[in-house]
ROFITOR-288346 format. One line per 2 residues: number of its first residue (from 1); their letters; for each residue z, x, y of N, C-alpha, C. Coordinates in steps of 0.2 Angstrom, whole numbers. Atoms other than C-alpha are relative to their C-alpha. Example, Ala and Ser with C-alpha at 12.3 -4.5 7.8 and 13.67 -1.06 7.14 Angstrom:
BEGIN
1) as) 0/4/-6/39/62/-22/0/4/6 | -1/-4/-6/36/68/-5/3/-4/5
# end
This chain:
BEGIN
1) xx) 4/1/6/19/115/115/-7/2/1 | 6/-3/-2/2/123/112/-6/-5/0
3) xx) 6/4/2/-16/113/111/3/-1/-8 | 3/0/9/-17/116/92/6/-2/-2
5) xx) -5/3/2/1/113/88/1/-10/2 | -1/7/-2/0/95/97/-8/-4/-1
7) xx) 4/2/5/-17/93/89/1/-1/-7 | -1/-2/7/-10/97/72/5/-7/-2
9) xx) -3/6/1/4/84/75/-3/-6/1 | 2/7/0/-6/71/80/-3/-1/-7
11) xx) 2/3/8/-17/71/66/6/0/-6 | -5/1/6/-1/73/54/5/-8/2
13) xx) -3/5/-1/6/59/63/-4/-8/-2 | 5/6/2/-10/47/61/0/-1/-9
15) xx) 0/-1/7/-12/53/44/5/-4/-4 | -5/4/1/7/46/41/-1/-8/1
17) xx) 2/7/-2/1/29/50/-4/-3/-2 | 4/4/4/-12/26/39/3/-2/-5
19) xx) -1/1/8/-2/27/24/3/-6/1 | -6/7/-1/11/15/32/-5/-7/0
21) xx) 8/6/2/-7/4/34/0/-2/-5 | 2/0/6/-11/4/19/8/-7/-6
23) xx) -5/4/5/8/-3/13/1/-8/4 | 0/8/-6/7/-15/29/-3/-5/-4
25) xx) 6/4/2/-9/-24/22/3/-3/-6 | -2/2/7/-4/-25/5/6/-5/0
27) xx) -7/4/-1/14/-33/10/-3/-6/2 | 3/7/-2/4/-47/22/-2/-3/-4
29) xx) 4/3/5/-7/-51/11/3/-4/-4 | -3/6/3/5/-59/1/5/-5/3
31) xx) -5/4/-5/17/-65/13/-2/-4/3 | 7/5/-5/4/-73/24/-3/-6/-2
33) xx) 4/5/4/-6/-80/9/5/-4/-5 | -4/2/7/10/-84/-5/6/-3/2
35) xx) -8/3/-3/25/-86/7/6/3/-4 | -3/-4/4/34/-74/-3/0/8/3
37) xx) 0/-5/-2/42/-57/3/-1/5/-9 | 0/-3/7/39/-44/-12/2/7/2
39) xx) -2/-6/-2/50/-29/-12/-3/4/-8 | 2/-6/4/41/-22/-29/-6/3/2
41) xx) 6/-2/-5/28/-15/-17/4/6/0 | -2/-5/-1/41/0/-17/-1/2/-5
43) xx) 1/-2/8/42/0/-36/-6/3/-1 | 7/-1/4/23/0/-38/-2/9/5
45) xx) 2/-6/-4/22/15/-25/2/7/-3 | -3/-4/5/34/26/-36/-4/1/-7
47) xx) 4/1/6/25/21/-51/-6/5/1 | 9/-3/2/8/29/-46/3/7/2
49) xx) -2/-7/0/18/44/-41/1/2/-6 | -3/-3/7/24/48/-57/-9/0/-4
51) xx) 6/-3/3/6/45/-61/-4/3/1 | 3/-7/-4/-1/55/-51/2/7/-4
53) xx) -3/-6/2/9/68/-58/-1/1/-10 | 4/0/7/1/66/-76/-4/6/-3
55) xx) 4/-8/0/-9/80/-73/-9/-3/-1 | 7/0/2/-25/69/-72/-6/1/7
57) xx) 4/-3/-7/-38/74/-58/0/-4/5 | -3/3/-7/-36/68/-42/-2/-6/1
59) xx) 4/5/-2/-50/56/-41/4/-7/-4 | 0/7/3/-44/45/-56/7/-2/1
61) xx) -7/2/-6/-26/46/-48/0/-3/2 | 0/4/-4/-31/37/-34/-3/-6/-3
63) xx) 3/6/2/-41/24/-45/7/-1/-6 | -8/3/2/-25/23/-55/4/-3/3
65) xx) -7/3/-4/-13/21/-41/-4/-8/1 | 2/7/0/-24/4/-38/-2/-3/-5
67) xx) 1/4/6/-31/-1/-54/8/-2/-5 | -6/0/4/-13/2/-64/5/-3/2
69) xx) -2/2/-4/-4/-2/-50/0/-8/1 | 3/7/-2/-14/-20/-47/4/-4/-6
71) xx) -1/1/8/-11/-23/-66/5/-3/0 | -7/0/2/8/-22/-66/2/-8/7
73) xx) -1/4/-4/6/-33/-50/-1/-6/-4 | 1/6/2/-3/-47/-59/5/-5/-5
75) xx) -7/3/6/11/-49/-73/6/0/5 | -1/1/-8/23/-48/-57/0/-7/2
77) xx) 2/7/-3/15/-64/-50/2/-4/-4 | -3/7/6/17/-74/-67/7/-1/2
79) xx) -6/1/-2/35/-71/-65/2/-4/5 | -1/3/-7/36/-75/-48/0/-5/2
81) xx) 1/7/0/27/-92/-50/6/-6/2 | -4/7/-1/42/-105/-51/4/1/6
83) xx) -2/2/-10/49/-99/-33/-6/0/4 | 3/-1/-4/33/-100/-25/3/-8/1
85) xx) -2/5/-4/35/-114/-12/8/0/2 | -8/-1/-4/54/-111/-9/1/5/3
87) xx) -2/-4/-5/63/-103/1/0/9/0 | 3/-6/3/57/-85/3/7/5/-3
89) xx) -4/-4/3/74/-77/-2/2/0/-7 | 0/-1/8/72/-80/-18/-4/5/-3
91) xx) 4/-6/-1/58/-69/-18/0/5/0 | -5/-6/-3/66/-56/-10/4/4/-6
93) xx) -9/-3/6/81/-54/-22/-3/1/-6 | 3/-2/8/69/-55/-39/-3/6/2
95) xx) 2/-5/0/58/-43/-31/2/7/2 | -8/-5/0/71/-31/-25/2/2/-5
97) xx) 0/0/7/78/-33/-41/-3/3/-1 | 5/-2/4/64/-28/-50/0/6/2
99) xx) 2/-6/-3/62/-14/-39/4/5/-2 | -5/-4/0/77/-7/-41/2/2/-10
101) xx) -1/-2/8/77/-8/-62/-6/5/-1 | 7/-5/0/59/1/-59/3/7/0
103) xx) -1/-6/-4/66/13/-49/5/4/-6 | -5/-1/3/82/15/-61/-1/4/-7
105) xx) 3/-3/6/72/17/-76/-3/5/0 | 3/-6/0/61/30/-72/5/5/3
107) xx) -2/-8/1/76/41/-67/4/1/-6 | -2/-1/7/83/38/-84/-6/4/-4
109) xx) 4/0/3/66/43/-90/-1/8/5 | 0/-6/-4/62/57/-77/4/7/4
111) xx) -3/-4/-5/76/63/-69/1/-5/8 | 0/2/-4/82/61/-54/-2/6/6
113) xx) 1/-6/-5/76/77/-44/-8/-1/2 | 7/-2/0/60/80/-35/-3/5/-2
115) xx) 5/-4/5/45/84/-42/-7/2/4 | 5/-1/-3/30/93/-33/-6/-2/-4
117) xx) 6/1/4/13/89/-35/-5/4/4 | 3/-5/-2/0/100/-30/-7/-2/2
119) xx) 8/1/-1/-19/96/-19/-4/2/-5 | 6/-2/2/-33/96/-26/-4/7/3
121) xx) 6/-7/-2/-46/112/-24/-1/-1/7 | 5/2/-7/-58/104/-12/4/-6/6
123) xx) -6/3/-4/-41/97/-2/2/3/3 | -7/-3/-1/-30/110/0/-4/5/5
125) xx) -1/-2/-3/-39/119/13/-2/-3/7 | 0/1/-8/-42/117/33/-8/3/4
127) xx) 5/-1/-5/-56/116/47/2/2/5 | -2/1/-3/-55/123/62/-5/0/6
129) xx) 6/0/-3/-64/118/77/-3/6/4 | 2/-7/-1/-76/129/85/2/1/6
131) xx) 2/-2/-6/-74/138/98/9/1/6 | -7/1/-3/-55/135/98/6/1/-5
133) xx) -5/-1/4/-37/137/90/2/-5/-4 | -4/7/4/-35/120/83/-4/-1/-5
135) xx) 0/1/6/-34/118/65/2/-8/-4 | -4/5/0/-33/102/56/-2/-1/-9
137) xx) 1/-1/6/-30/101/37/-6/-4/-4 | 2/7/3/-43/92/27/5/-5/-4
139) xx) -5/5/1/-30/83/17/3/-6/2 | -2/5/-5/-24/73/31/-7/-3/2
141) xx) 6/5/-2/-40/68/38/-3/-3/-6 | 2/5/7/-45/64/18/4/-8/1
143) xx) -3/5/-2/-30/52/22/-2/-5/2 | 0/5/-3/-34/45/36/-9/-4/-1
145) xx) 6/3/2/-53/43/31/1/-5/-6 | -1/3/5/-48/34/16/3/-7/4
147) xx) -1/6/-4/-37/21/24/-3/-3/7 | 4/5/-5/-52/18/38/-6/-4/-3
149) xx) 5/3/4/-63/13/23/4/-6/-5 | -4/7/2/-48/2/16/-2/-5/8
151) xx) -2/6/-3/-47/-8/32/-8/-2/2 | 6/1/2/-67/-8/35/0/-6/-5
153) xx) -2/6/7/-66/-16/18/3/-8/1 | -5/5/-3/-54/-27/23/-3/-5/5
155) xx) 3/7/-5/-64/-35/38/-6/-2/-4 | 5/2/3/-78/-36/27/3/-7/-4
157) xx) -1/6/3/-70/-45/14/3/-8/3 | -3/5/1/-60/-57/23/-6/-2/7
159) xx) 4/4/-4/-77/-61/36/-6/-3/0 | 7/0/3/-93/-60/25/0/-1/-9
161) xx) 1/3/7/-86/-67/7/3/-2/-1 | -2/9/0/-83/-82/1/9/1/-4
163) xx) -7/-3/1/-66/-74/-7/3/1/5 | -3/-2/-6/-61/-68/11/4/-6/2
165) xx) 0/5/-1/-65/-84/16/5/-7/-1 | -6/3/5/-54/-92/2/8/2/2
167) xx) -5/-1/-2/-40/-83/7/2/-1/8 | -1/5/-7/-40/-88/27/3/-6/-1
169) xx) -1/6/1/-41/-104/20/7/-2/0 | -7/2/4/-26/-103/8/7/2/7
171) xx) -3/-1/-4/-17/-94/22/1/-4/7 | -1/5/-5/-19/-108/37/1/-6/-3
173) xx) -2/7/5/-19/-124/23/1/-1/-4 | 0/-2/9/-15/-121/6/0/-7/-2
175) xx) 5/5/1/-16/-140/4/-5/1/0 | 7/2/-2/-32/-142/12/-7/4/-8
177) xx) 3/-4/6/-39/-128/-3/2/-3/-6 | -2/4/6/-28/-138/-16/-5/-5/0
179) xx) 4/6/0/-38/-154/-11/-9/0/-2 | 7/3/5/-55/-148/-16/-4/3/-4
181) xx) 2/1/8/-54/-143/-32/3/9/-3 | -1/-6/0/-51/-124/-28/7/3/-5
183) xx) -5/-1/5/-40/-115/-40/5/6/2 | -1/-4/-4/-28/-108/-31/6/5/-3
185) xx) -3/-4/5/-17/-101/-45/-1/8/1 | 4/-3/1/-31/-90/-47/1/5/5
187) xx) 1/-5/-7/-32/-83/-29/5/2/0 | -7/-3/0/-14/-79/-28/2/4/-5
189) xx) -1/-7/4/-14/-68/-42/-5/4/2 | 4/-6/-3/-30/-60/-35/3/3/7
191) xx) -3/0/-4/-20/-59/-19/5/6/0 | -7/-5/1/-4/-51/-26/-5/7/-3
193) xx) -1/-5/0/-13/-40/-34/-3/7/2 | 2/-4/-4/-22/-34/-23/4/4/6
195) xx) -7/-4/-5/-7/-31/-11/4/5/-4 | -6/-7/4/2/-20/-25/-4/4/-1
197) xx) 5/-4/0/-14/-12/-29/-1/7/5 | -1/-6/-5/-14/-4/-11/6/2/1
199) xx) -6/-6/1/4/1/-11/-1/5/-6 | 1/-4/4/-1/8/-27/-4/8/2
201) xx) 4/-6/-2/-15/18/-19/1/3/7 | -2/-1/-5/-5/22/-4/5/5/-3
203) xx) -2/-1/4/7/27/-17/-2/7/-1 | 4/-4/2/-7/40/-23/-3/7/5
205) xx) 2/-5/-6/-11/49/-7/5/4/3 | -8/-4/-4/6/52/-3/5/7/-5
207) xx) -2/-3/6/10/59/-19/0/9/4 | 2/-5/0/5/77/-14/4/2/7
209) xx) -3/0/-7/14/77/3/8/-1/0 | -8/0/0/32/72/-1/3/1/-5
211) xx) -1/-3/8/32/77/-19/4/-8/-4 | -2/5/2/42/63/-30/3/-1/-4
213) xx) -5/2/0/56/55/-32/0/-9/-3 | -1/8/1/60/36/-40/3/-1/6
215) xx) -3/2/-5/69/32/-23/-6/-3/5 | 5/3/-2/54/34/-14/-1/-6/3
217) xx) 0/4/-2/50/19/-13/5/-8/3 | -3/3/-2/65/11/-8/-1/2/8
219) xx) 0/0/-6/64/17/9/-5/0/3 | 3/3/-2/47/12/11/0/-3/5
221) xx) -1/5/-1/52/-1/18/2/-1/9 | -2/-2/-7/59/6/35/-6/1/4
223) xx) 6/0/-5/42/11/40/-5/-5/-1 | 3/4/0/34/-3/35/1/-8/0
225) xx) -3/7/0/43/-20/39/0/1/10 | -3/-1/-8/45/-12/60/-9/-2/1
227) xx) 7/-1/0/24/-12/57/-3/-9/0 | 0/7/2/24/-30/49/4/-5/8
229) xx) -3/3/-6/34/-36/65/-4/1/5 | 6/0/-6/23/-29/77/-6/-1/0
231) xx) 5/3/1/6/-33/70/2/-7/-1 | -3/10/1/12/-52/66/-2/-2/-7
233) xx) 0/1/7/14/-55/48/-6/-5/-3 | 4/5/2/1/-68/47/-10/4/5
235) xx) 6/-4/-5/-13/-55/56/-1/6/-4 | 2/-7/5/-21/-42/43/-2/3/7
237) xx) 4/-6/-3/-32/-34/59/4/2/4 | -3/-2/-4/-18/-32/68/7/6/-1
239) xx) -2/-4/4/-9/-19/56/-1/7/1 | 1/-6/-1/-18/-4/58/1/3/8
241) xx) -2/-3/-7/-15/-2/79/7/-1/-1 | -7/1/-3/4/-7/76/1/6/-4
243) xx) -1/-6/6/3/8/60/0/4/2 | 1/-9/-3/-4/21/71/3/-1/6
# end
């Protein structure tokens, strides 16, 4: 294998590792803080492909796959209410469920074939470094520079604001947050939907790379639960070295 070809893979292989980042995060965060596994984290991931494929500009795409996406999360979480606290397999099974009437419906609605979607302008082409043979597409590095301003974010929030700080809390003593006064309602629907949000927008970036298909996000799942086991479900910093 040449330099440039094993240049080429790495970055395409990072670039994949981010995204599976990005679903990591989003899964924890609920698991960690709600005790609740959520398989409509595939659903929602399909979802913004299809919106993606709208034909609206790239940029509001990606603020789609997370705003639209969160959206559907927080009605989601209503549902979800009367199993928190039990046994997480209830959880499992509704959001499974779910996932699979998502998925089922949109190929009633779309079909079931895939569908391409096409880069943006100022995406679709490539740099190469000087002085040498290796090329490395912008699109993938867009990738990976995107999910290193998700996890950035991520340590921001959860070590320098008082919502971060809320959510540590709820995730080492969700008592101890009950007891003083805190509403923790509240934070757990900010929590979910902030976890579906980033599959959403995880969703959105990938759109353009493997074209899309309602299925999709069922097999999510394979690359991002081998992620969740090695990072340690209850350790958001620990996601992006198990991803890449």
């Amino acid at each position: 294998m040449t330099l440039s070809r094993f240049a080429l893979t790495l970055v395409i292989g990072l670039s994949s590792g981010m995204l599976t980042y990005l679903m990591a995060a989003g899964m924890s965060l609920i698991i960690s803080g709600m005790g609740i596994i959520n398989f409509g984290q595939g659903a929602s991931y399909v979802c913004n492909q299809i919106f993606t494929a709208m034909g609206l500009p790239f940029g509001l795409a990606l603020l789609g796959g997370f705003v639209v996406t969160a959206l559907l999360g927080g009605v989601l979480e209503r549902l979800l209410r009367p199993v928190f606290g039990k046994d997480m397999i209830f959880s499992l099974l509704i959001t499974m469920g779910a996932s699979y009437i998502i998925c089922d419906s949109m190929i009633m609605v779309w079909g079931n074939k895939v569908k391409a979607t096409g880069l943006p302008k100022f995406l679709s082409g490539a740099v190469m470094i000087p002085f040498t043979k290796i090329v490395f597409p912008y699109y993938y590095l867009f990738i990976i520079a995107i999910a290193a301003l998700v996890g950035i974010a991520f340590a921001v929030l959860f070590k320098k604001t008082m919502l971060g700080v809320c959510f540590r809390a709820i995730i080492n003593d969700k008592s101890m947050v009950e007891h003083l006064g805190i509403n923790v309602d509240r934070l757990y629907t900010i929590m979910f939907m902030l976890g579906i949000g980033l599959g959403g927008l995880a969703g959105a970036l990938n759109a353009p790379l493997s074209g899309l298909t309602p299925k999709t996000g069922l097999s999510v799942f394979n690359n991002v639960f081998p992620v969740l086991m090695i990072g340690g479900m209850n350790n958001i910093n620990g996601y992006l070295p198990a991803a890449v």
